[in-house]
N, C-alpha and C positions, 0 to 999 in steps of 0.2 A: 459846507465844510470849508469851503475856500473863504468863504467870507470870516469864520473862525480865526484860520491863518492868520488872515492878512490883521485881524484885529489884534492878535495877538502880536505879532510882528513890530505892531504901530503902539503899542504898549511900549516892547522893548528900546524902540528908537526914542519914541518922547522921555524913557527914564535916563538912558543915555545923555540923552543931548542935556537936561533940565533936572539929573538927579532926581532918586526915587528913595529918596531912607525913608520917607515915613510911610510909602506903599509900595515897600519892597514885597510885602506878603501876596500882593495881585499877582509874582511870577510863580505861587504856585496854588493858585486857584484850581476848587475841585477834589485836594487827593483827598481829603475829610471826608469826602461823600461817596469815593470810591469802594468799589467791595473789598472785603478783607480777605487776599489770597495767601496768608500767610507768609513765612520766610523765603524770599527768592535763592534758590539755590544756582549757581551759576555752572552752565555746561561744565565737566570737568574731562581733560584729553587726559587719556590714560598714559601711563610710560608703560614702554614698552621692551620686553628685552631683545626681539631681532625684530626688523622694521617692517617685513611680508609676512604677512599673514603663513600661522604656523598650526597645523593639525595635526602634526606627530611632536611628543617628547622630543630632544633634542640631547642627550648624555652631557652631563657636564657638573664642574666639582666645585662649581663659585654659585651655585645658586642661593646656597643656603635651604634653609627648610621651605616647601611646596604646601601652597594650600591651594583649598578648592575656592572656585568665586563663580558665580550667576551671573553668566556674561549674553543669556539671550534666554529669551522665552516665545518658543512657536507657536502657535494656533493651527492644527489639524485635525482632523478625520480621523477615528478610529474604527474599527468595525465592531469592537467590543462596547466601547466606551462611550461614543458618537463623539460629538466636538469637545476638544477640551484644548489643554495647554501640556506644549513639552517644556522643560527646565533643561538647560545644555548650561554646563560648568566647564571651564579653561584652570589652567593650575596656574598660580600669581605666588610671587616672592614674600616673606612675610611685612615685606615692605608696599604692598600691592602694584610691584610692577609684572606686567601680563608676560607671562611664559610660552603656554598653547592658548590660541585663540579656543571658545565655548566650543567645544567639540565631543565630550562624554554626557551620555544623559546617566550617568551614577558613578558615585567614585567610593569606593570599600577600602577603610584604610583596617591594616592590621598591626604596630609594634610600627616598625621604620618602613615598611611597603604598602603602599597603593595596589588594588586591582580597580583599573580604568575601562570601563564600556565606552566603546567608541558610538558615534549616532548612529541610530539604525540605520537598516541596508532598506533601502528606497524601493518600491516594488515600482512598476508602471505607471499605475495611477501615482504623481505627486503629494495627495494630500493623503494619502495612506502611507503606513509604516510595515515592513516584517516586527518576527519578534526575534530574529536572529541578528547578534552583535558581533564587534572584534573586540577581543577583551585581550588589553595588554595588565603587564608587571612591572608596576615600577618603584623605584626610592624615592620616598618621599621629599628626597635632598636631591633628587633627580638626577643624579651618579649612576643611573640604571636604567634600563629600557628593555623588556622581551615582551613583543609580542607573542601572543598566546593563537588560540585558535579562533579563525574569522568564521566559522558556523556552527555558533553554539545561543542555547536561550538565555543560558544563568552562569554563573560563575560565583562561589566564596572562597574566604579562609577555611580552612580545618586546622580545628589546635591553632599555632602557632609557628608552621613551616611547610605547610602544604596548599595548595590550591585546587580547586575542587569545578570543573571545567561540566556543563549537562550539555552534548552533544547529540541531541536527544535523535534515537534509540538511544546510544550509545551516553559512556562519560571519560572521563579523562583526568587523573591525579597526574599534578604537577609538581616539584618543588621551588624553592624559592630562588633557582638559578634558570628556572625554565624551562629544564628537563622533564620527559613525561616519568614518571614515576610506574603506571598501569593504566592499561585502557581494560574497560569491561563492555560487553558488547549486549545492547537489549537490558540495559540496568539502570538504576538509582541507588542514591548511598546518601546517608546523613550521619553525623555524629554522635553519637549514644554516651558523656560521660566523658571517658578518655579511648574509646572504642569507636569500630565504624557499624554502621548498620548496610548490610550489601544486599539488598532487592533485586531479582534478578526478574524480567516482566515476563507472565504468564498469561497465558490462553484462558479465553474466556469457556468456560463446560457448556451444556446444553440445557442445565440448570441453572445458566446464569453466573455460575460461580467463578470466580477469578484464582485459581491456583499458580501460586509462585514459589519463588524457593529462598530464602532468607539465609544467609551468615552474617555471624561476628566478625568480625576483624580487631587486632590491636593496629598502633601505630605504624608497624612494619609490616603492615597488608598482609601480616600473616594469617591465616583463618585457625579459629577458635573453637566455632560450634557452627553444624551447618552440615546440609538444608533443613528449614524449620518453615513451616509456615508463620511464625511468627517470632521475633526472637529482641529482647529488651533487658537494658543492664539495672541492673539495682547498685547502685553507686560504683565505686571502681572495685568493688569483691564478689558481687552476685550476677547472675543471669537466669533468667525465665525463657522457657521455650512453648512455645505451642505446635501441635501437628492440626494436620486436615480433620482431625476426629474428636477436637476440642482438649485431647489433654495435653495439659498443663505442668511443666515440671521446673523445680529449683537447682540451679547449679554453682559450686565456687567458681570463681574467673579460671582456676585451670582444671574443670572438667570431672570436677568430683559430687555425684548427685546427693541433694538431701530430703528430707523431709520425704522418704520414701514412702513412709506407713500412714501418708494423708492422701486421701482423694480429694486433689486441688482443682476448685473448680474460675477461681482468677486469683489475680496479684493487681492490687491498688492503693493507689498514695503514699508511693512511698517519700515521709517528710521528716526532716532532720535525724538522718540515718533510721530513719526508722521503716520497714515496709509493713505490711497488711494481707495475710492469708486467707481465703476464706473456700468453704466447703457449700453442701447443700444448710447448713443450718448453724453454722459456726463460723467464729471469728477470729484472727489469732493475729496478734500484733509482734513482731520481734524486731532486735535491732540489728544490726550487721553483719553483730559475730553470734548470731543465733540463740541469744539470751530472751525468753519469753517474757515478753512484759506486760501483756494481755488475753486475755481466753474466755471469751461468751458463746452460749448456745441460745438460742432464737427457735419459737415453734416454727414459725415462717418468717423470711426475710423475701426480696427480690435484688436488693443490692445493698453493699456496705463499703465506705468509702472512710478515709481517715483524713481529718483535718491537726492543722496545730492546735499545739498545745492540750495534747492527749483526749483529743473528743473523738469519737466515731457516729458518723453520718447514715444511718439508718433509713432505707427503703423500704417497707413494707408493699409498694402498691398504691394505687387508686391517690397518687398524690398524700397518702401519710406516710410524713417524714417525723423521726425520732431523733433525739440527739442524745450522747451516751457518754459518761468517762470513762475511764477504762478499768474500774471496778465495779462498769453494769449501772452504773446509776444515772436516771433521767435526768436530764436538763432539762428546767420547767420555760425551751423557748420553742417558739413555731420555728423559727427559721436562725442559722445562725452565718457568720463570714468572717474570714478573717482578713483584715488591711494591713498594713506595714507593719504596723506597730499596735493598732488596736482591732476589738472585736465591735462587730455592731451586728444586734440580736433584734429580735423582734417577738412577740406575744399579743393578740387582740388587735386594737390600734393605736400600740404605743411602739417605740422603738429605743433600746439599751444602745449604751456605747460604754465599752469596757477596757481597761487596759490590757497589757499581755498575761497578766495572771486573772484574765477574768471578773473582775473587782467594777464594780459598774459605776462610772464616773458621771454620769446624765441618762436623763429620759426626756425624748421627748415626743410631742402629739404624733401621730403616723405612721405609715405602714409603707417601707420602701422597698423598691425590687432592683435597686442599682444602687451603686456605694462604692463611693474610692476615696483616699487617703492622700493628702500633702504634708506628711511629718515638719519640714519644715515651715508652713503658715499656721500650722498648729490646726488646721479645718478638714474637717469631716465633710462631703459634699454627696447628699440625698438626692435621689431621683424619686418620683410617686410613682404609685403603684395607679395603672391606668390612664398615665397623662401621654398624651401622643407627640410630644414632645421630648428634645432629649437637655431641656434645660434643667439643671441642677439648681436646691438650696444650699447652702455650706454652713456647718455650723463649727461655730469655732470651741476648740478645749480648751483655750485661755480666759474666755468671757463666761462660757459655756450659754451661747446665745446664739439667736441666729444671729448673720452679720452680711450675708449674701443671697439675694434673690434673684433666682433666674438667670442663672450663671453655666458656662461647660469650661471644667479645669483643662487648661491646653497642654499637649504631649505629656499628657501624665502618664500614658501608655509605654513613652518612651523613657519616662522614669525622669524627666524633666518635672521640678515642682515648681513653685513660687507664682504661675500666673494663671487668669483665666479670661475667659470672652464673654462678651453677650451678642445677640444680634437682634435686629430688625427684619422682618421682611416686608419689602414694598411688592404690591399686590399692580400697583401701576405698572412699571417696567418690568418685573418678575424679577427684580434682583433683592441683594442681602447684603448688609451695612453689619460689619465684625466688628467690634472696639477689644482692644485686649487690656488688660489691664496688671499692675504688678499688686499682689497681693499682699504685700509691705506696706504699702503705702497708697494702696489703690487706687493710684496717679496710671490716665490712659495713656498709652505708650503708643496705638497703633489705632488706625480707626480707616477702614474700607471696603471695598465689596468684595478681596477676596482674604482666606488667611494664608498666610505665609507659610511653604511648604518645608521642609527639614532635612538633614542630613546628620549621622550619630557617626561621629570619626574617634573612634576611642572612647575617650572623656568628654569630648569638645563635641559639641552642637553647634551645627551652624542653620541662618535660617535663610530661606530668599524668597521677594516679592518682587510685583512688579509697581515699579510708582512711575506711572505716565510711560513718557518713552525711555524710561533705564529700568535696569536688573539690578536688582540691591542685593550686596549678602551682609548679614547681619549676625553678632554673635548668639551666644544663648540670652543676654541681658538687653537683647533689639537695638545694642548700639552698630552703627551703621560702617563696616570694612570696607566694602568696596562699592561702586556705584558705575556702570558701565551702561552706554547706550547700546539702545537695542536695535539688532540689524536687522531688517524684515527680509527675512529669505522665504 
């Protein structure tokens, strides 16, 4: 290597001394044969707005708008999980100057307020986590700061002015100034429509049975109906109740029973204001304001379920399923789904794709048991029946062709369209090679061994990886916001 040096050294002095234009290219011998490590991106120092390191919010009215950014990625122990990765996000100006140092492992935005989970509370063992957080409140313009309660598992929005705190047994409603609103003690609650569901936890029987006691609530934790063993809104006008002994009854939102003279044996699907009655051999379809819009009897049935677009979903048993409209009349398909905007059916081994009034736009070879929808790429994406794989074909409604093979649509769960992945597995190191790609222009966007995890702040998507020794956050479109080295703690 020394001897390298020196030869190179005695290159640069003889072109000095004796001029080198016509073998000036000898001073960069080599970089042609070098490997291709792509674009160098140069360390970047973040700005920062207070200069020591910052793990609380800080109130203040010149921040302007607060967003999240992936400022560290841990590697630990779970006892659930076994080894994986934590994501810790700090709040940055929309200029990305750093606000709070990575310190929340979730951040839930609602209208103009954040609820921030602080990182977990550390047990003895280091490389372990609780699953209890400090979960504060804050303005997303960062003009606010209440912390909430430091021993609790979960924390959301309800509606749009409440916060919803599981201090489990126990829970705790907040409002948006931080005041407790109710504590309920030995309970659970979720949102039902514009209503609350209030579960209060029961004793297990001797028969195994879990007996609880259920109320409604409106918005003003006022109680509605209650105790039920069971109790679920049908849009903001209806409610159904169940007791311990299976029956089943319909109620208007202030307490006036109907449908007395029916022996109700459930209530399902209920879809564009529409619900679904059924007995031991009958069916009975209405809409909100009690107008019949359907009515079949069945020698036997086992279950009856209502899809869009006026079909009813027939169980007979022994896996034969019927499909029905709602003047009794078969649909000639084995199996039917509804996606966003289209239907995709199946018969033998071929498979329909139909629009919203059912109108059958393609067929094509196979028999699929998975199917979802990207209204905006225009594609239809098939999974096979029996492949032990969860790779997708896609086929497109513009060409009406297939156009992708061996593909999985990414956060389409989250209702995020436009792209998908593929991967590799290497059977050498036991890892997995992702490429994402954009479905526009199926130009690769992303390509490594892990995918990039997400957050749903409203409208806005945000995504974060890690690439080498930084934390990336990147929009919905993989362009690159923020870029922060990683501190290994």
């Amino acid at each position: 290597m020394k001897r390298i040096i020196l030869l190179f050294c005695a290159v640069l002095f003889t072109c000095a001394l004796f001029g080198c234009e016509k073998k000036k290219d000898l001073l960069y011998f080599g970089l042609d044969s070098l490997p291709d490590i792509g674009d160098y991106t140069p360390e970047k120092t973040n700005e920062r707005w207070y200069e020591d390191y910052t793990d609380t919010l800080i109130p203040q009215d010149d921040y302007g708008p607060l967003r999240p950014y992936c400022g560290n990625i841990v590697d630990f122990n779970s006892p659930f999980f076994g080894s994986t990765e934590l994501y810790l996000y700090g709040l940055c100006t929309e200029s990305g100057v750093i606000v709070t140092d990575p310190v929340y492992t979730s951040v839930e935005k609602c209208g103009e307020w954040y609820i921030l989970r602080s990182r977990e509370l550390k047990k003895n063992d280091e490389d372990s986590f609780s699953t209890l957080y400090q979960y504060s409140l804050a303005k997303t313009d960062g003009s606010a700061y209440i912390p909430l309660d430091s021993n609790a598992s979960y924390a959301s929005f309800f509606f749009d002015d409440m916060v919803y705190l599981n201090c489990y047994p126990d829970i705790k409603l907040y409002d948006l100034e931080g005041n407790l609103l109710a504590e309920y003690e030995n309970a659970y609650m979720r949102p039902d429509d514009d209503y609350l569901i209030l579960t209060e936890h029961g004793e297990i029987t001797q028969s195994g049975a879990l007996y609880q006691d259920v109320y409604l609530l409106d918005r003003d934790l006022k109680v509605i109906a209650g105790p039920e063993y069971d109790i679920s809104c049908l849009g903001n006008k209806l409610y159904t109740t169940r007791d311990r002994d299976g029956r089943t009854r319909l109620f208007t939102i202030d307490g006036q029973e109907l449908l007395t003279d029916m022996n109700i044996k459930s209530f399902t699907g209920y879809i564009d204001e529409m619900f679904l009655v059924s007995d031991e051999r009958n069916a009975y379809v209405y809409d909100y304001d009690l107008n019949l819009l359907s009515s079949l009897s069945f020698e036997r049935k086992t279950g009856v379920g209502l899809l869009e677009g006026n079909i009813l979903s027939l169980d007979f048993g022994n896996r034969n399923y019927e499909y029905r409209d709602f003047q009794g009349n078969k649909l000639d398909y084995e199996n039917i789904s509804f996606l966003t905007e289209h239907y995709v059916m199946s018969r033998g081994n071929t498979t329909y794709i139909a629009d919203s009034e059912m109108n059958v736009i393609a067929e094509v070879e196979g028999k699929y048991t998975s199917v979802e929808e990207d209204p905006q790429a225009g594609l239809i994406y098939l999974h096979s029946y029996g492949s032990s794989s969860i790779k997708y074909k896609a086929y497109s409604l513009k060409t009406l062709d297939w156009v992708l093979d061996e593909v999985v649509p990414l956060y389409s769960h989250m209702g995020v369209t436009g792209f998908y992945y593929s991967y590799e597995q290497n059977s050498d190191n036991i890892s997995t090679t992702y490429r994402i790609y954009r479905v526009s222009d199926g130009e690769m966007i992303y390509s490594g061994n892990d995918l990039p995890t997400y957050m749903k702040l409203d409208e806005e998507m945000l995504l974060f990886m890690r690439d080498g020794d930084f934390a990336l956050t990147l929009d919905e479109n993989f362009n690159e916001i923020m870029r922060v080295r990683i501190n290994n703690d």
